[in-house]
N, C-alpha and C positions, 0 to 999 in steps of 0.2 A: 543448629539449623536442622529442620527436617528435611524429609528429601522431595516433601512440595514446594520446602522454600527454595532446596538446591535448584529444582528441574525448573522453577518459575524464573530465577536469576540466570539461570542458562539461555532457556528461550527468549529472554530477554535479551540476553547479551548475545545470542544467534538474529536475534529481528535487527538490533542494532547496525550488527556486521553488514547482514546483507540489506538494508536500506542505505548505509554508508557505501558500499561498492555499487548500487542500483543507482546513486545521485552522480557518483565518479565515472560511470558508464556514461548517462546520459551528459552531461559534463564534455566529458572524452569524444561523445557523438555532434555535438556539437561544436564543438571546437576542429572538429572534420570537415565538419559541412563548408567552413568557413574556409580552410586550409583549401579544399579542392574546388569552391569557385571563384579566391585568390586565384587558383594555377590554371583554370579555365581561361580564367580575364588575361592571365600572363600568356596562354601560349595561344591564343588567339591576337594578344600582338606579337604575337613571335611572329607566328605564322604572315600577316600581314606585313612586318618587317621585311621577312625573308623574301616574300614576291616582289615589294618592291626594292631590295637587293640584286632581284633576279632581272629585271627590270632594266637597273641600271646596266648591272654589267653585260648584257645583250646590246645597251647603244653602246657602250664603251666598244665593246667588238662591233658593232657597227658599223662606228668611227673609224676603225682602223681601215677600210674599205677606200679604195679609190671613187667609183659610181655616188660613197654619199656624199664627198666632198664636189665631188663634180653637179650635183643634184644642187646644191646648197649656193655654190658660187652660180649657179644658170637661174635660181629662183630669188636669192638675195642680191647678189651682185650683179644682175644683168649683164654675166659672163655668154661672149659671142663667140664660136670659135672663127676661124678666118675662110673668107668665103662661105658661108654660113647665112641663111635667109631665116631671120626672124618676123613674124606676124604676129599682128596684135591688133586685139577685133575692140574697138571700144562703144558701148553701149551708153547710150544717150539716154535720160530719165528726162522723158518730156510730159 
């Protein structure tokens, strides 16, 4: 071999290399793009999760409150206490 045929099979096999690493790159960039708006979508229902976690356990303490259960028996129950004047204006659709 002479050494135009060396240096031609070189830069040949150098063009190869890096168009093989230049397709595994973009490859690799792509397959990113995917992974981080996967974990986008995920932690955006994290996040959404989590509030309404937050959510719940604010009524759970709530609950624990004497005022809500007393709120609750005077609005559902039509709980009266004794001697106790309840009004109630009823409006007529004429």
């Amino acid at each position: 071999m002479t050494f135009f045929s060396k240096r031609f099979v070189c830069v040949f096999i150098g063009a190869i290399l890096i168009v093989y690493v230049f397709c595994i790159g973009i490859k690799n960039i792509f397959r990113y793009n995917r992974y981080r708006v996967e974990y986008n979508s995920l932690m955006d229902e994290y996040r959404f999760e989590t509030l309404k976690h937050d959510d719940y356990r604010q009524k759970v303490e709530e609950m624990k409150t004497t005022p809500f259960w007393e709120f609750h028996a005077r609005k559902r129950l039509n709980y009266v206490y004794s001697g106790e004047v309840v009004y109630k204006f009823i409006v007529s659709i004429e």
